[in-house]
C-alpha positions in Angstrom: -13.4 -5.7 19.9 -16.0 -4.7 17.6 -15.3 -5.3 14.3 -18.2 -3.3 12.6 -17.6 -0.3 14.7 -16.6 3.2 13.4 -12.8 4.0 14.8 -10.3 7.1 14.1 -7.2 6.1 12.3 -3.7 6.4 13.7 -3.7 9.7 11.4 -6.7 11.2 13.4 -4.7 10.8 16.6 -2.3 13.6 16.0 -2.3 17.2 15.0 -5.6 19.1 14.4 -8.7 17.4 14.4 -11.1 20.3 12.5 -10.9 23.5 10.6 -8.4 25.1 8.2 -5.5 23.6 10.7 -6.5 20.0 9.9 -6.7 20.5 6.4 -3.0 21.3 6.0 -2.4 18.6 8.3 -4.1 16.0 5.8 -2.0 17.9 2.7 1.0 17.7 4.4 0.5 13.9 5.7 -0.6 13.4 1.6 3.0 14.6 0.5 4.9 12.8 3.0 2.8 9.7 2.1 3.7 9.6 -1.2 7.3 10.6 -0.9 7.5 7.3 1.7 5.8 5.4 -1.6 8.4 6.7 -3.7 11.3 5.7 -1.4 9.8 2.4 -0.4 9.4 1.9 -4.5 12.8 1.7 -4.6 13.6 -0.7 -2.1 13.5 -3.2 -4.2 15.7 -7.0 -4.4 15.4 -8.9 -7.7 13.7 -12.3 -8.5 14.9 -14.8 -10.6 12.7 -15.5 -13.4 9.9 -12.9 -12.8 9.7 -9.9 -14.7 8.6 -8.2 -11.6 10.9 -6.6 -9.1 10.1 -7.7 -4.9 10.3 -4.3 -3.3 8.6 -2.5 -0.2 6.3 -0.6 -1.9 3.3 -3.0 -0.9 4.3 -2.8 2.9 4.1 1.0 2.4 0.9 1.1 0.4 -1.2 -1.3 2.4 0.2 0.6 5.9 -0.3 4.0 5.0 -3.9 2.7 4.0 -4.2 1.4 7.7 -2.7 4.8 8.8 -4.5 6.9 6.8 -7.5 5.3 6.5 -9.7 5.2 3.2 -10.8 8.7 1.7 -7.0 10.1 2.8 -5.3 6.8 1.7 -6.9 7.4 -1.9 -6.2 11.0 -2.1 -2.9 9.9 -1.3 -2.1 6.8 -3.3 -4.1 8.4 -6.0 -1.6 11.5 -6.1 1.4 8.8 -6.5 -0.2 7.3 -9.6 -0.8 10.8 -11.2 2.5 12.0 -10.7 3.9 8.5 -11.9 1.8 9.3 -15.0 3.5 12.3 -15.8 6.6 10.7 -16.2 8.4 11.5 -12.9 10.8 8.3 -11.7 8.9 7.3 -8.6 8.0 3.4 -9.7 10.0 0.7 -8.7 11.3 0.2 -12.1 10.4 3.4 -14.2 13.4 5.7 -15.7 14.2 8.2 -17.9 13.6 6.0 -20.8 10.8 4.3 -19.2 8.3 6.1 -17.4 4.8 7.5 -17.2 1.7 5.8 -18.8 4.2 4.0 -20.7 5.4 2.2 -17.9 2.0 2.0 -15.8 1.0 -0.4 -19.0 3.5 -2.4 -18.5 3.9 -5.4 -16.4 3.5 -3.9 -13.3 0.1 -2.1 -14.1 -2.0 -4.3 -13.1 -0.2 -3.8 -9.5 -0.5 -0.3 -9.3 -4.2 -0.7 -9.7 -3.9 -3.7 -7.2 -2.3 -0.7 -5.0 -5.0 1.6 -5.3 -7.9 -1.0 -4.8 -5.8 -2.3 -1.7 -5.0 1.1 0.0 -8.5 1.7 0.4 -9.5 -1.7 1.9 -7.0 -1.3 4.2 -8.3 2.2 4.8 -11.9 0.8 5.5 -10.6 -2.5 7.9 -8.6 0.1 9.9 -11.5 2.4 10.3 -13.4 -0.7 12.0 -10.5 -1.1 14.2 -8.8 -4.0 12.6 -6.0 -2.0 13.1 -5.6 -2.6 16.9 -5.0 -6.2 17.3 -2.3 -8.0 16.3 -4.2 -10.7 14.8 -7.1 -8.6 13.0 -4.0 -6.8 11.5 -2.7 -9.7 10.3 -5.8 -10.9 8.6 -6.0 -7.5 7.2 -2.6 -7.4 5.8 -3.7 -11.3 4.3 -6.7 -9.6 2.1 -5.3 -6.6 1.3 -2.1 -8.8 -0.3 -5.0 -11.0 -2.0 -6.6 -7.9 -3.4 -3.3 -6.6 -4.7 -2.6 -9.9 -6.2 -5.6 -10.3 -8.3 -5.5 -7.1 -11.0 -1.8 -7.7 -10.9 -2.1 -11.6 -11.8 -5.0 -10.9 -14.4 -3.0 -8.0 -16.0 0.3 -10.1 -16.6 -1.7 -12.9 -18.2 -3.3 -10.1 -20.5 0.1 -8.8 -21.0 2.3 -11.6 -21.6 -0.5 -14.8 -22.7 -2.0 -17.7 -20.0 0.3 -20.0 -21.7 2.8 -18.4 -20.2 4.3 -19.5 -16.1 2.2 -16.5 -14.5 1.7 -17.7 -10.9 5.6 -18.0 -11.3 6.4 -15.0 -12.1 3.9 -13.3 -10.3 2.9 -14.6 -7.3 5.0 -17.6 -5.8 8.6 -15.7 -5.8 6.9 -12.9 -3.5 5.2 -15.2 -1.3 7.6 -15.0 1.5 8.8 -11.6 1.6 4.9 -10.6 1.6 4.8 -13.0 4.8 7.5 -11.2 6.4 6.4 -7.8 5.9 2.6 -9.0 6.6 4.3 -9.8 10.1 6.1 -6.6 10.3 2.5 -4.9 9.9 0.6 -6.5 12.5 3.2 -5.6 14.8 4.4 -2.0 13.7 0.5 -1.0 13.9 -0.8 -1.6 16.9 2.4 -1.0 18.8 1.7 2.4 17.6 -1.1 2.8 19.0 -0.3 1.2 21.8 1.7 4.0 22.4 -0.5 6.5 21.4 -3.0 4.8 24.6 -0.1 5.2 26.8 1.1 8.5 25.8 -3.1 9.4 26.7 -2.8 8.1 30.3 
């Protein structure tokens, strides 16, 4: 496969591909997005001693990136951090007392920029076709996690002091759910279009 290629993403495959018609498509594909963000948000298991919830809210962000690819992935992740702003409960751990910029500057904000950053790298990989193999997938899953990581690592040291365990709370509890759904990814995506090729024939 050619890595450095241009490729549709899975969204391309269906609906309308120009005109008026496809721009509703892209609207409506940027609400569902971000109502699966929202719901995935809230999938969530605790961790003992991190201050930071495990949910599924990276599985969701880093596939609809590979779904979507980049400009649409932004538009839509982008649209979930503005209505999170405004104070609407969609974070894994906002509420009603909690919520909005408030909550985005707390210790998850450095993982909602992480998200943002991370959706459109996955965008871009997928729009080179890493999104068709198994193992390229994989890989992309494997940065996209590493480029989530970083702003949300750097952020809680900010937050809460480098003398403090930060790899601890932030990183090593998640490891192996983020293995798991990294595996769940390189399957789910190109067994799609796997489909999508056979559907075609």
């Amino acid at each position: 496969m050619q890595m450095s290629a241009s490729h549709s993403v899975l969204a391309d495959q269906f609906g309308p591909a120009a005109g008026t018609a496809r721009r509703i498509k892209q609207a409506v594909l940027v609400v569902l997005g971000i109502a699966v963000l929202a719901v995935a948000a809230n999938i969530k298991v605790p961790v003992p001693g991190s201050p930071v919830l495990m949910n599924m809210g990276t599985f969701a962000v880093l596939t609809i990136g590979a779904a979507y690819g980049a400009r649409l992935g932004l538009t839509t992740i982008m649209g979930y951090m503005i209505i999170g702003a405004l104070g609407f409960d969609i974070f894994q751990s906002s509420t009603a007392e909690l919520n909005g910029i408030e909550y985005m500057m707390g210790s998850t904000g450095g993982y909602l920029v992480g998200y943002v950053m991370a959706t459109v790298l996955l965008g871009a990989l997928a729009q080179r076709g890493w999104d068709r193999s198994m193992v390229w997938m994989a890989v992309a899953m494997l940065i996209g996690n590493i480029v989530l990581y970083v702003p949300g690592l750097l952020w809680l040291g900010q937050l809460y002091g480098w003398d403090q365990p930060i790899l601890a709370w932030g990183l090593t509890p998640f490891l192996l759910g983020d293995a798991l759904k990294l595996l769940l990814a390189a399957i789910l995506l190109p067994l799609v279009w796997k489909l999508v090729g056979d559907a075609r024939r």
